[in-house]
C-alpha positions as a Markdown table, in Angstrom:
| # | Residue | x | y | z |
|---|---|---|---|---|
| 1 | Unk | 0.0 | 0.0 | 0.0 |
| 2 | Unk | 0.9 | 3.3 | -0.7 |
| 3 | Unk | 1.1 | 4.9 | 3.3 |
| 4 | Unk | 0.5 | 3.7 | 6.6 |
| 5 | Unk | -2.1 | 5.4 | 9.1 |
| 6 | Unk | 0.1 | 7.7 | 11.6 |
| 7 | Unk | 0.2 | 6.6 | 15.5 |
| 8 | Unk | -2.7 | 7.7 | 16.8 |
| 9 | Unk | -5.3 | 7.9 | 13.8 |
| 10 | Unk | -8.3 | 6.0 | 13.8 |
| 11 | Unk | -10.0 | 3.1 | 11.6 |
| 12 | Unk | -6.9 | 0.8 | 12.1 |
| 13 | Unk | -9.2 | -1.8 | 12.1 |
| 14 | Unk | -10.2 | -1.2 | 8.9 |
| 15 | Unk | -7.1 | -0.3 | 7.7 |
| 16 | Unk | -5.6 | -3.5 | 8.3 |
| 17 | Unk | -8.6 | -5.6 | 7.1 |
| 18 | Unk | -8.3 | -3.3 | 3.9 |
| 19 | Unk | -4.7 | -4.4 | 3.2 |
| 20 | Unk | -5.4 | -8.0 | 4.1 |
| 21 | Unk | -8.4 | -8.0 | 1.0 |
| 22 | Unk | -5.9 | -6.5 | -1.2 |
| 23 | Unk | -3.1 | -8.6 | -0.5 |
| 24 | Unk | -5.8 | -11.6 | -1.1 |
| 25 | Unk | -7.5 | -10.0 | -4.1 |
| 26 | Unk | -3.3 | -9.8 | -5.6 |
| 27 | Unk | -3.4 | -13.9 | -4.7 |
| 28 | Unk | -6.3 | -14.6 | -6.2 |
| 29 | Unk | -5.7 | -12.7 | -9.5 |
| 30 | Unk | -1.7 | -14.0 | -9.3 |
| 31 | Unk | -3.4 | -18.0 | -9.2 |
| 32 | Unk | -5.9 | -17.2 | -12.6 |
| 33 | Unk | -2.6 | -15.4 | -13.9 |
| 34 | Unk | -0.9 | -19.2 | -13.7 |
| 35 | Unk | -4.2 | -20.8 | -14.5 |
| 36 | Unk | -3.9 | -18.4 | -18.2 |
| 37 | Unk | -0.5 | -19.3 | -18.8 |
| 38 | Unk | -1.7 | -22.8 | -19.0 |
| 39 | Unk | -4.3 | -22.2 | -21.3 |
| 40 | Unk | -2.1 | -20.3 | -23.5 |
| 41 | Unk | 0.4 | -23.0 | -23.4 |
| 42 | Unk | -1.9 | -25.6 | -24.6 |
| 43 | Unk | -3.6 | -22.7 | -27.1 |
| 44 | Unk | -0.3 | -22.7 | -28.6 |
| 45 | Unk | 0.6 | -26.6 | -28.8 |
| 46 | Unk | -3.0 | -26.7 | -30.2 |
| 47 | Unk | -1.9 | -24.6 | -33.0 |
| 48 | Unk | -4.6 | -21.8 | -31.9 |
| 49 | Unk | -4.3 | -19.2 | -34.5 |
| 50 | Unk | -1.9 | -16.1 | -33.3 |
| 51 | Unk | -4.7 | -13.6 | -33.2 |
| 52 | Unk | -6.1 | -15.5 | -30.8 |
| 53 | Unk | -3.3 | -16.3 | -28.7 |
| 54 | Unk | -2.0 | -12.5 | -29.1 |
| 55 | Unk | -5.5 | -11.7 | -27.7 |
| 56 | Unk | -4.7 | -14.1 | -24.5 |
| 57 | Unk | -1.3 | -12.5 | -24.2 |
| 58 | Unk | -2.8 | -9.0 | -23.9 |
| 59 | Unk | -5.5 | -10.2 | -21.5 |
| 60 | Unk | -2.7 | -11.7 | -19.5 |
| 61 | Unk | -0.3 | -8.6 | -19.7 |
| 62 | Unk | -3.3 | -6.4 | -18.8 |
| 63 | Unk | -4.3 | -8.8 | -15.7 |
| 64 | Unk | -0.4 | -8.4 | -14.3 |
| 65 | Unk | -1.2 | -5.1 | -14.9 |
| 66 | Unk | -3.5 | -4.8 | -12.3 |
| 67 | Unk | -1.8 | -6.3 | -9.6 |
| 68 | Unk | 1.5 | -4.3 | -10.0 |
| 69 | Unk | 2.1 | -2.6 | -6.9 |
């Protein structure tokens, strides 16, 4: 995250359970990440056409996108 709550300020609470769901939002999207891989590994030893497998590569690059801290 980007800051921590100063000594003292309220909600810490929720500040914590905040980072915890965004460290397990990162997980979750980090384990269908691996799950794509695999399907574009198979798309390609399928002989999937290369649109198609371009169009899983940007899904994938957009995905780690999100989860770049």
């Amino acid at each position: 995250m980007y800051g921590r709550l100063r000594k003292g300020d309220e909600l810490w609470d929720v500040f914590d359970e905040f980072e915890k769901m965004i460290i397990k939002l990162r997980s979750n999207q980090r384990g269908e990440i691996d799950r794509l891989d695999k399907v574009i590994a198979r798309a390609k030893e399928a002989g999937t056409s290369e649109a198609v497998v371009a169009e899983l590569d940007d899904l994938r690059a957009r995905m780690e996108a999100e989860i770049a801290e």
